[in-house]
C-alpha positions in Angstrom: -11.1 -142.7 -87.0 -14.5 -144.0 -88.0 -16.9 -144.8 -86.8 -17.9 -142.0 -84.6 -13.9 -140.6 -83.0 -12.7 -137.6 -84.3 -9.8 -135.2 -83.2 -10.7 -131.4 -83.7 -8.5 -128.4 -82.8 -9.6 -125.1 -83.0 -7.2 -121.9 -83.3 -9.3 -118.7 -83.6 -11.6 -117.2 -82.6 -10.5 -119.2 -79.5 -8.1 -122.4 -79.2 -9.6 -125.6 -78.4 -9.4 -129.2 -78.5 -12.7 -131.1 -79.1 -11.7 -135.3 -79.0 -14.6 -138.2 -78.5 -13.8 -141.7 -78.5 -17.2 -142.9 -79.6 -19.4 -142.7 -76.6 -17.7 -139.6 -74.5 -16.4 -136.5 -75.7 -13.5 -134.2 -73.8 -13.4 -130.3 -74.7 -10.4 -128.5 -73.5 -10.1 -125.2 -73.5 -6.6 -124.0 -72.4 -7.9 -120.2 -71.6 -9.5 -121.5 -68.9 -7.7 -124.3 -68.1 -10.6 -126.9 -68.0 -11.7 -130.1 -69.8 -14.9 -130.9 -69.9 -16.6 -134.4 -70.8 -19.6 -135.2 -71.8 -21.5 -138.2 -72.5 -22.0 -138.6 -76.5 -25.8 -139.6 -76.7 -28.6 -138.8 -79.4 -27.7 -134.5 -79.4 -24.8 -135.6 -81.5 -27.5 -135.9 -84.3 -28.1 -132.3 -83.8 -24.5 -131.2 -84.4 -22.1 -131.2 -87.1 -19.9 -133.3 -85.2 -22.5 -136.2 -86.5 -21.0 -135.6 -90.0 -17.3 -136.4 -88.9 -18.7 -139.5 -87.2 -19.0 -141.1 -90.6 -22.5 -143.0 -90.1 -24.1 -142.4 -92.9 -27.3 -144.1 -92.6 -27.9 -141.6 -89.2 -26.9 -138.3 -91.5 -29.3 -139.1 -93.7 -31.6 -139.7 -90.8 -31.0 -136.7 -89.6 -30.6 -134.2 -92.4 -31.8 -133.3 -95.4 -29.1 -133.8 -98.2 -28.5 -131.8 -101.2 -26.0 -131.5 -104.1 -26.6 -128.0 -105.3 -23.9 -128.2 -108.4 -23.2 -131.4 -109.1 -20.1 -130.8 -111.0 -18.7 -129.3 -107.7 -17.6 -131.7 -104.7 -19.9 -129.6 -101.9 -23.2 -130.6 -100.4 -25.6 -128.4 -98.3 -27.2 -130.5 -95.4 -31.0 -128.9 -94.0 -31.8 -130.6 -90.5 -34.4 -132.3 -90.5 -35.0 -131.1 -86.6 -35.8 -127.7 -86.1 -34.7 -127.4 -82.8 -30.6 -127.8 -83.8 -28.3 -125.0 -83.5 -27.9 -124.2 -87.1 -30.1 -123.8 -90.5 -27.7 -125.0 -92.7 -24.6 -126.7 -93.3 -22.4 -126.8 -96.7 -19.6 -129.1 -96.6 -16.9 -129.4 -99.4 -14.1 -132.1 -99.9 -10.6 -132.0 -101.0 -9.3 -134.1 -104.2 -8.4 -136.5 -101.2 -11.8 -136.6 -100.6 -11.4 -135.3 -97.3 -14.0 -132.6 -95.6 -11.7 -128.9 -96.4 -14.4 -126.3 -95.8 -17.6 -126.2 -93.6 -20.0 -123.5 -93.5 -22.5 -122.9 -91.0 -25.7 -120.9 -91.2 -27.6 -120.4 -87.8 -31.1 -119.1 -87.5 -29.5 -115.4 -86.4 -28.6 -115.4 -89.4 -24.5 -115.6 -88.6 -22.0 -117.5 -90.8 -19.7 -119.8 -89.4 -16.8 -120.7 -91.7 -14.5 -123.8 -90.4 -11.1 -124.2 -92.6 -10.2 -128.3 -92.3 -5.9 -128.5 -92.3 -4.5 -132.1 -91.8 -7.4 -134.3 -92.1 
């Protein structure tokens, strides 16, 4: 729900729930039975979850936006920090316009691929 609450449930490689209600954010991980919260403060701006939050005027803030086809319903996001956790971000949408892939490239050079189901 926007702005800034998002439900997120991971399965693999690990399950976990990631929920924020705007200004705190829960992560439970049932492996290790624990829940952590955390205050949601400026890092979000550093993190994908900032795209989920639906403020646009801060994503654009934050990153650098780019629409590499423009026939194609994808855009790759550049932070404008360099001190994030990733290099870059592609996100594509759904003909329901919701997010259904995310991609992740982090400065090891690992790929990150993040299947949306439900949204």
């Amino acid at each position: 729900a926007r702005p800034g609450k998002f439900y997120w449930e991971t399965s693999s490689p690990s399950k976990q729930t990631i929920v924020t209600t705007g200004k705190t954010v829960w992560i439970y991980d049932p492996d290790l039975q624990q829940a952590v919260r955390q205050s949601l403060d400026d890092q979000v701006a550093n993190t994908p979850a900032l795209l989920l939050s639906g403020n646009t005027s801060q994503i654009m803030q934050s990153y650098r936006v780019t629409q590499p086809n423009k026939a194609k319903t994808y855009y790759t996001l550049y932070p404008k920090n360099t001190d994030g956790v990733f290099e870059s971000l592609t996100i594509s949408f759904g003909a329901n316009k919701a997010p259904s892939l995310m991609i992740l490239q982090d400065s090891l050079g690992q790929t990150t691929n993040i299947k949306f189901s439900n949204v």
